[in-house]
Every structure is written in C-alpha cells, then in structure tokens.
Residue frames as qw, qx, qy, qz and C-alpha x, y, z in Angstrom:
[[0.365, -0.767, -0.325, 0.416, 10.88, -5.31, -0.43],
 [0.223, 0.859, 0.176, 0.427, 11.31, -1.72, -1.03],
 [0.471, 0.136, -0.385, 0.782, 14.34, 0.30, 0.76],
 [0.150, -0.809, -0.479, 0.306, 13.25, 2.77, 3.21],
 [0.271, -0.420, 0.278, 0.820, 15.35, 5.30, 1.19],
 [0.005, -0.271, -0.638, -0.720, 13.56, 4.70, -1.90],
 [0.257, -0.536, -0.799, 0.097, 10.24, 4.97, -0.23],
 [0.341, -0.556, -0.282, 0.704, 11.09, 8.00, 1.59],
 [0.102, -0.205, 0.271, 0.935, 12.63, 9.71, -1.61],
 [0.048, 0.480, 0.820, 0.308, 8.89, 8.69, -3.16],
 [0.351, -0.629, -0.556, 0.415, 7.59, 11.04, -0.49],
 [0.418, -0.529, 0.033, 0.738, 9.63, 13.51, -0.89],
 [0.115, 0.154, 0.678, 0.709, 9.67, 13.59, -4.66],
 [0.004, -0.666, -0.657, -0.353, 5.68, 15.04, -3.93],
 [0.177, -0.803, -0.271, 0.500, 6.74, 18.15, -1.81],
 [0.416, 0.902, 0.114, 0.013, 6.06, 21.79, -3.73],
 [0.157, 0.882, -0.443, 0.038, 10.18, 22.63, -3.34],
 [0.937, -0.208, 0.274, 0.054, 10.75, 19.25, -3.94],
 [0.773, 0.298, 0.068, 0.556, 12.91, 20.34, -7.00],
 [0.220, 0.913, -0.182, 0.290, 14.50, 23.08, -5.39],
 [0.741, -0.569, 0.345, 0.088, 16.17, 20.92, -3.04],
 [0.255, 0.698, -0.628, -0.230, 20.09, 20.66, -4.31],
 [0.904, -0.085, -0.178, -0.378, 20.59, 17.32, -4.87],
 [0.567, 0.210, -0.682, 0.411, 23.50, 16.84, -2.73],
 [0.032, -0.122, 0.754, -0.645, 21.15, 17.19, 0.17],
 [0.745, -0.084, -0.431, -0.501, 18.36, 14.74, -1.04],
 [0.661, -0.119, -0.712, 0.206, 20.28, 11.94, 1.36],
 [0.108, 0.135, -0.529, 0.831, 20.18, 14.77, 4.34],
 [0.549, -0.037, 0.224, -0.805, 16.56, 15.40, 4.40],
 [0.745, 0.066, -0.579, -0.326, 15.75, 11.81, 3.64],
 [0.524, -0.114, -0.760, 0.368, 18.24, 10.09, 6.17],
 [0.015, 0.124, -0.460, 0.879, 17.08, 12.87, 8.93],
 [0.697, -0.058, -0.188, -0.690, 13.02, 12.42, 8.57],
 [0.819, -0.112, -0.557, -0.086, 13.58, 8.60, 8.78],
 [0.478, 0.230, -0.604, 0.595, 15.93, 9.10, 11.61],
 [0.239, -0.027, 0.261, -0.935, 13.65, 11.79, 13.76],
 [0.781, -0.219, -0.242, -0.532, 10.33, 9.15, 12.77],
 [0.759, 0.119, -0.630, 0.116, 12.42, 6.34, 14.32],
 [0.180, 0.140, -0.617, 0.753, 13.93, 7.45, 17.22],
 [0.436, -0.240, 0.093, -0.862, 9.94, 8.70, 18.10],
 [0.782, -0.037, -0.577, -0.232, 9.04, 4.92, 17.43],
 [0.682, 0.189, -0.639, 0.301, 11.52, 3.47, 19.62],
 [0.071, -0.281, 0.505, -0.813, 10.42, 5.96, 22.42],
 [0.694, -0.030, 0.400, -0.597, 7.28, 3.91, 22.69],
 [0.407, 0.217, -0.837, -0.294, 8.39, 0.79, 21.53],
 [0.157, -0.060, -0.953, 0.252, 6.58, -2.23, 22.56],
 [0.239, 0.340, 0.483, -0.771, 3.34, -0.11, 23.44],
 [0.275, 0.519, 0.759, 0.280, -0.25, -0.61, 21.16],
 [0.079, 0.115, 0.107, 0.984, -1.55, 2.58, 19.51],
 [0.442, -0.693, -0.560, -0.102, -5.48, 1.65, 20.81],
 [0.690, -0.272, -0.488, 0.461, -3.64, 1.91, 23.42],
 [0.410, 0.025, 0.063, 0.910, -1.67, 4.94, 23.27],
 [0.020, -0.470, -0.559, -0.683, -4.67, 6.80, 22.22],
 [0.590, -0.589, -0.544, 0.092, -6.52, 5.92, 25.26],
 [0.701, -0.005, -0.243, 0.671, -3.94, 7.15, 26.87],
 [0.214, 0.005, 0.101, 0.972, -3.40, 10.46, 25.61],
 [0.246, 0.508, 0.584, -0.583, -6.97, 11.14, 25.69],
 [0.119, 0.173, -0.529, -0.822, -7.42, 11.26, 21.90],
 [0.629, 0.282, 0.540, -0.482, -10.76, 10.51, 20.94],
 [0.099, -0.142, 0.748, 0.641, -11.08, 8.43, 17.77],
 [0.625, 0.380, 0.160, -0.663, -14.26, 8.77, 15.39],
 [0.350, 0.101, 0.853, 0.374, -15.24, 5.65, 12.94],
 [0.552, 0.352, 0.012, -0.756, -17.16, 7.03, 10.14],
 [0.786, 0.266, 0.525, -0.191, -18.81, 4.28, 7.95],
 [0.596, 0.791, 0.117, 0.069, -18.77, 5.96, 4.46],
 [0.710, -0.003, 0.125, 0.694, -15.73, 6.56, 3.08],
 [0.042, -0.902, -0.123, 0.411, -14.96, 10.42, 2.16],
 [0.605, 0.117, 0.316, 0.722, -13.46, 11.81, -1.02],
 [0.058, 0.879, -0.051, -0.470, -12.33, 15.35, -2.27],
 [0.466, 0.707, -0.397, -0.353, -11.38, 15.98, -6.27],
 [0.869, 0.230, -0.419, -0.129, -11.69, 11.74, -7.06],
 [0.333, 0.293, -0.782, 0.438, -9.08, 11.06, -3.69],
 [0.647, -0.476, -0.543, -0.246, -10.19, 8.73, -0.62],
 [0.414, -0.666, 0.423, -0.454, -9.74, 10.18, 3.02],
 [0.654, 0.129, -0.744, 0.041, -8.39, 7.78, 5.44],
 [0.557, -0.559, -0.462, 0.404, -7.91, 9.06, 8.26],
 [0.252, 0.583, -0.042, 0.771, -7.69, 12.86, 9.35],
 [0.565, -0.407, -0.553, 0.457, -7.00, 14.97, 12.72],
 [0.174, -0.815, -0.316, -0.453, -8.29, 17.17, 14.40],
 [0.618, -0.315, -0.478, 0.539, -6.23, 19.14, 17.20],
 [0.162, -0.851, -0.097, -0.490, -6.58, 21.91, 19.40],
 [0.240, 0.487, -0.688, 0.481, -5.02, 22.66, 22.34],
 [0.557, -0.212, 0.526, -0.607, -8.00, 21.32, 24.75],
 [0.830, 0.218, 0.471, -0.203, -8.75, 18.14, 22.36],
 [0.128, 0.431, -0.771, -0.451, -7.56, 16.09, 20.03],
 [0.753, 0.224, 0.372, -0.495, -9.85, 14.12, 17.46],
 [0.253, -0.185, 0.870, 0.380, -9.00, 11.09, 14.79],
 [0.812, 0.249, 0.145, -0.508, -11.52, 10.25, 12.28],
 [0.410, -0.278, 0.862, -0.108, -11.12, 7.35, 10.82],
 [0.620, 0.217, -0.140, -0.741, -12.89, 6.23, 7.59],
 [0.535, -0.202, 0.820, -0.034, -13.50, 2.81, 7.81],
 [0.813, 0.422, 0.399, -0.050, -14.52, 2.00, 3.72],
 [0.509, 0.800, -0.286, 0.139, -11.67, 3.46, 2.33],
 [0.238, -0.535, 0.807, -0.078, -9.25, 1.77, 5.20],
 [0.719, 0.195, 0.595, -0.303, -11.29, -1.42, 4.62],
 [0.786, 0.610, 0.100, -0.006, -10.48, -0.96, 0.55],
 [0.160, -0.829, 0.529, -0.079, -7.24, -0.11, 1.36],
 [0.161, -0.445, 0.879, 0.060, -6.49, -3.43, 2.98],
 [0.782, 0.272, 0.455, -0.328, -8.06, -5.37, 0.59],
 [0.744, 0.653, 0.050, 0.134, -6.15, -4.33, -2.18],
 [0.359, -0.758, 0.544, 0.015, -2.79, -4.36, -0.01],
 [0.901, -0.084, 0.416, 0.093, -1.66, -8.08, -1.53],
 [0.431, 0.878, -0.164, -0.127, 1.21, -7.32, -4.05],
 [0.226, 0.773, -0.509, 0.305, 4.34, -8.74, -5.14],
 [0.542, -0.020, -0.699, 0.466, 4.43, -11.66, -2.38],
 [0.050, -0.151, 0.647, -0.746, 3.24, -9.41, 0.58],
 [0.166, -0.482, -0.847, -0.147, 0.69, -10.23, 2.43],
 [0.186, -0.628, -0.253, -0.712, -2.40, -8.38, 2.39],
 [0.069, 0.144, -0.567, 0.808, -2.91, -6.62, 5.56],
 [0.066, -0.603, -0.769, -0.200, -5.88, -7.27, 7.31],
 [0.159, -0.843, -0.117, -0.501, -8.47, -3.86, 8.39],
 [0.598, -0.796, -0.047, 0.085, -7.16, -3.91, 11.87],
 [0.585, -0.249, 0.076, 0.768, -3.36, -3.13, 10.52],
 [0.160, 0.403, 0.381, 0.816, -4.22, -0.89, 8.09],
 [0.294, -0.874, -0.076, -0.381, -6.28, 1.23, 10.60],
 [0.525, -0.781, -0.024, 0.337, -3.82, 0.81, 13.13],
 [0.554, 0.239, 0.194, 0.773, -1.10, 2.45, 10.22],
 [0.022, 0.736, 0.237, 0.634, -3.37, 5.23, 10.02],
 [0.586, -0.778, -0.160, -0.160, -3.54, 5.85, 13.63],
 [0.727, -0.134, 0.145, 0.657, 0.26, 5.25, 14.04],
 [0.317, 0.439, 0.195, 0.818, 0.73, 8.19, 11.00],
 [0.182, -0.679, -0.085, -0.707, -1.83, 10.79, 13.02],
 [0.688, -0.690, -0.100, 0.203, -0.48, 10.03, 16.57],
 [0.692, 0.004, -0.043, 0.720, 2.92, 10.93, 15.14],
 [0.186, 0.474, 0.250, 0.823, 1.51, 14.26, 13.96],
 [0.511, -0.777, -0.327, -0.166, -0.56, 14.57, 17.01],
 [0.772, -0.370, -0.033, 0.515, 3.07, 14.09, 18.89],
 [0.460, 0.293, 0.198, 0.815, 4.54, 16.92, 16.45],
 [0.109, -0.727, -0.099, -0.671, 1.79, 19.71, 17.59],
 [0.592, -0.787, -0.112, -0.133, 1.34, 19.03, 21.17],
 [0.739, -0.296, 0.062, 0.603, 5.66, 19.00, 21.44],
 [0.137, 0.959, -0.128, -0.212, 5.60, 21.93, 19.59],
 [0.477, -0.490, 0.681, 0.262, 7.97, 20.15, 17.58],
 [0.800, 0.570, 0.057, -0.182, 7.44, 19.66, 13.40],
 [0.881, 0.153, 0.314, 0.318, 9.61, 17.54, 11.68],
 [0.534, 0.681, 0.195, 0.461, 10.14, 20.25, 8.69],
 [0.166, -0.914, 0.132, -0.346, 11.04, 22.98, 11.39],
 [0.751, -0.536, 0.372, 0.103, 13.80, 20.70, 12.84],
 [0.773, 0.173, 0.391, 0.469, 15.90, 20.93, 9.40],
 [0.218, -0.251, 0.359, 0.872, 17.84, 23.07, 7.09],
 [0.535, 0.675, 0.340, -0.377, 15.29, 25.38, 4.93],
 [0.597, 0.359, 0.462, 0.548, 15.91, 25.02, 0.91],
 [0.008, 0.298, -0.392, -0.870, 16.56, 28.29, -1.57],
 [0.492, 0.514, 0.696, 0.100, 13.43, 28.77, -3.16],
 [0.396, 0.861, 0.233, 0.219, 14.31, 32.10, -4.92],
 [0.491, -0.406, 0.069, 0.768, 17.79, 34.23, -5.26],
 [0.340, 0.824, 0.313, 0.327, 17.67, 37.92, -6.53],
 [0.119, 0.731, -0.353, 0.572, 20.74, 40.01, -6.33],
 [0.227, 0.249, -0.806, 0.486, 21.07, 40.17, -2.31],
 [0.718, -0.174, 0.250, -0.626, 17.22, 39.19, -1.49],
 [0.181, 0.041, -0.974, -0.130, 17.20, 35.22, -0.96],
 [0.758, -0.149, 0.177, -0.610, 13.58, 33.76, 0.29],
 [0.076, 0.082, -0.991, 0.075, 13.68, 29.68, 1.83],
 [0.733, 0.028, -0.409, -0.542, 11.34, 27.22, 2.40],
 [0.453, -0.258, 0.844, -0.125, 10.89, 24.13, 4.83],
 [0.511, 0.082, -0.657, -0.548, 9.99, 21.00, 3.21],
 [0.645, -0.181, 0.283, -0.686, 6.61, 20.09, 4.98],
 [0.899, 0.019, -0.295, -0.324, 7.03, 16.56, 3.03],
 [0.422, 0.311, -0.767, 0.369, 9.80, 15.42, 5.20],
 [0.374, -0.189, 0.590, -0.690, 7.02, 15.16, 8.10],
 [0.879, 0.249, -0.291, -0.285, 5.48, 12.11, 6.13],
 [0.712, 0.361, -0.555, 0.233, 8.33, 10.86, 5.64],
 [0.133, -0.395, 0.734, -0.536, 9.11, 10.79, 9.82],
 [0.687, 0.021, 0.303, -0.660, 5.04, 9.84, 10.37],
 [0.965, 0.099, -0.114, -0.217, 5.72, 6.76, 8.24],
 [0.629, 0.230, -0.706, 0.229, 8.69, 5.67, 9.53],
 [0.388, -0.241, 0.551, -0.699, 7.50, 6.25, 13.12],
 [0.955, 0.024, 0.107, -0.277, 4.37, 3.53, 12.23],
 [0.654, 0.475, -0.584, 0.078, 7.08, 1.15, 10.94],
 [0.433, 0.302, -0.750, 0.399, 9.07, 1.00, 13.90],
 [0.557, -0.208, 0.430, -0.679, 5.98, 1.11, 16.29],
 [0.911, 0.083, 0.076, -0.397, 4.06, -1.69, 14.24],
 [0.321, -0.559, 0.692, 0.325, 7.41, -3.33, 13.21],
 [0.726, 0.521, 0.320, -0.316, 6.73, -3.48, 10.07],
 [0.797, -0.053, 0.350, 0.489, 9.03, -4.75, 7.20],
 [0.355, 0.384, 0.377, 0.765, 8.61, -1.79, 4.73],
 [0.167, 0.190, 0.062, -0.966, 7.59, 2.31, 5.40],
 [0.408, 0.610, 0.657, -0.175, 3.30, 1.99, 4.93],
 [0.456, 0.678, -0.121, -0.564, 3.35, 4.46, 1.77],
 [0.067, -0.129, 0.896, 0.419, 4.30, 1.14, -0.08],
 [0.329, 0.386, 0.855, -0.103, 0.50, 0.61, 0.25],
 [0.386, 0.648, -0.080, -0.651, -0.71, 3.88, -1.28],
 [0.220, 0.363, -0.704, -0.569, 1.19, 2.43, -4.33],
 [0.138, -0.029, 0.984, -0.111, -0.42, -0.84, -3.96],
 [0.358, 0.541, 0.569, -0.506, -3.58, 0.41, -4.06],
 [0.504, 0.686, -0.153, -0.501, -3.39, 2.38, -7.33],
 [0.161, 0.184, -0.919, -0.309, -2.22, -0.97, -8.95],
 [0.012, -0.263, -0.956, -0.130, -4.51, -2.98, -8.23],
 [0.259, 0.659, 0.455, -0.540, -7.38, -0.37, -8.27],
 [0.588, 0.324, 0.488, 0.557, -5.92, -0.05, -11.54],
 [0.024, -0.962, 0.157, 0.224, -5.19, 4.43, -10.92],
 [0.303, 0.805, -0.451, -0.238, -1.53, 3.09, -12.52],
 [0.811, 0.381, -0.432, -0.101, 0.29, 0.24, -14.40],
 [0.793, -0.469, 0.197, 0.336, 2.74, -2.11, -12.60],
 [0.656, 0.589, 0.168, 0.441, 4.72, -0.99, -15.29],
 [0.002, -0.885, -0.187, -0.425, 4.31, 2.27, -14.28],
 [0.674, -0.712, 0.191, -0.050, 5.15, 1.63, -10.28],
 [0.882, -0.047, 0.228, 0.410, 8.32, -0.86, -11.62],
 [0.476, 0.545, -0.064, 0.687, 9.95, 2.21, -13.81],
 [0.413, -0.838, -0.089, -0.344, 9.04, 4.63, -11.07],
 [0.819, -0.476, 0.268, 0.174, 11.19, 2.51, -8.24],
 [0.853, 0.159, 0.164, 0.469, 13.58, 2.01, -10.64],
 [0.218, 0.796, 0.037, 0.564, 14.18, 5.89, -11.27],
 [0.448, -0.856, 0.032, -0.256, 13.97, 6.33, -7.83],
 [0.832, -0.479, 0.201, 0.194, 16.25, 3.78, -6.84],
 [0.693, 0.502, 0.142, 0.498, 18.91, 4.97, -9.41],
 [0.235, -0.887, 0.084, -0.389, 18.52, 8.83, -7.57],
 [0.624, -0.726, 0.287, 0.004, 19.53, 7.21, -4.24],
 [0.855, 0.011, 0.170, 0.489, 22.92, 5.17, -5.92],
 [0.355, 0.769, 0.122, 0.518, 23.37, 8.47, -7.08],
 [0.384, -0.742, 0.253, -0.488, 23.67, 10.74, -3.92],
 [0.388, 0.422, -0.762, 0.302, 25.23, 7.52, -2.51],
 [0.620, -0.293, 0.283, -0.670, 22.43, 6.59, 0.07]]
C-alpha cells in the first residue's frame, strides 16, 4: 500500500506552480486537500453514489467507445450548469482501466468499482460548483512572480484532485487514494517501467520524510 501523502504529493507534483510552492508548505496543501476531500466523504458516509446521483438529479451518460485527445483516454467528464448537471462516462476506457488494475497484490477492481471511482471523483466536483465552494479557493495562494513591490499569486487547481480522490476513498472505503490506478495502468499497459513507478514512489516518499509528513 501506498500512503495517502505520497499519493497526494504525486498529484500535486503535476500542478503548473507545482514548483513554486515553498517547500515548507508542501505538507499544508497536501494535509488540507486530503482533509477538505474527507470530511466531504464522511458527510455522506454510508450512502451509494448510483444513488446519490439519482438523487441530486445528475443525469449520467454511458458512451460505448472510449474517447481520447493527444494519445490520453477520457474516463469520465462533467458537464454542469446551473439548471443541469451531466456525467459521461466512457465505458471502454473504465472497462480497460479495471482490467489492468491488478498490481503488486491488489486486487483488480472489477468495472462496477472503477466506474463507481469515477463517479465518486465528478460528484465531488459537481459538490465544489453547485456549493460555490473549490477546493483551490479554500487555501493559501503560492508566489508565482516577485518584482520590486509588484508580487502576482496563484491557487493550486491540483489540490482539487487531490480532495476529489480522497473524497471517493472515504465514500467507497477504499484502502488507497484511486490515482494509485492511473499508475497501474501505465504499467501494465506498458506507458512506464515498474522500475520507473518504484523510483518515482521512492522520490516521492523521501519528499514527504523530508517536510516531516
């Protein structure tokens, strides 16, 4: 198993002012994101996201075919407005997903977790517009340029991931933050080496002993 810290910082480590963040507040916007996806979790613990959907009047769309843009597969994307709110749902790229989810001891997820991850990740975000409430706008903004006395900041937009997968977690109670599967996938779709993923974690997980996390 994979810390949720490391996991998080994985996340993180792919927003554009990821390296202007100082890195004695790498454990602030980490622990806060996980903290602010949890707490959302726990407000509907015990409840199914079918479910939830229903609910909320979201309308989900299954498309057959999978969808890709510059060699990357869609999974799932959303569609909101203030009169309607729409999920799509590709079901051959969730469907290769959890096929190629087995890694390391875990077991492979079957299609009905893996689509209910995705649906977990774009209810969180669904929960973020209609509360008028983003993740990145509920934190401290970074320095992304100083000149003399003009300064100009920056939220970091990847710390709403990083809530949206620890929200699924503690809805689906799940043992690890679902972007462990992304990784999963590009191993065994062979996109990068275990090698590759094993130095990676290791770099990462060196960062967080660092910052004391």
């Amino acid at each position: 198993m994979i810390r949720d810290e490391i996991l998080a910082l994985c996340e993180l480590s792919n927003d554009l002012f990821y390296h202007k963040i100082p890195e004695e507040k790498l454990s602030y916007y980490i622990k806060e994101s996980l903290r602010l996806g949890r707490e959302a979790g726990e407000a509907y613990s015990g409840k199914d996201i079918l479910n939830l959907c229903e609910d909320n009047k979201i309308e989900i769309k299954y498309i057959k075919k999978s969808k890709k843009a510059y060699g990357v597969s869609f999974r799932a994307q959303v569609e909101m407005d203030k009169k309607h709110t729409k999920i799509w749902l590709y079901e051959g790229s969730i469907q290769e997903l959890a096929k190629s989810s087995g890694y390391d001891g875990r077991k492979t997820l079957t299609y009905e977790e893996a689509l209910k991850i995705h649906l977990c990740h774009e209810f969180f975000h669904y929960l973020e517009y209609t509360e008028n409430e983003f993740v990145p706008e509920k934190l401290e903004k970074v320095v992304t340029l100083r000149v003399f006395n003009f300064t100009r900041k920056a939220r970091i937009q990847r710390c709403s991931e990083i809530a949206a997968n620890s929200f699924a977690k503690e809805l689906l109670q799940l043992k690890e933050l679902p972007n462990v599967y992304d990784y999963i996938y590009l191993i065994n779709s062979g996109k990068i080496s275990k090698e590759q993923f094993v130095h990676m974690i290791e770099g990462y997980e060196s960062t967080i002993k660092k910052i004391n996390l």
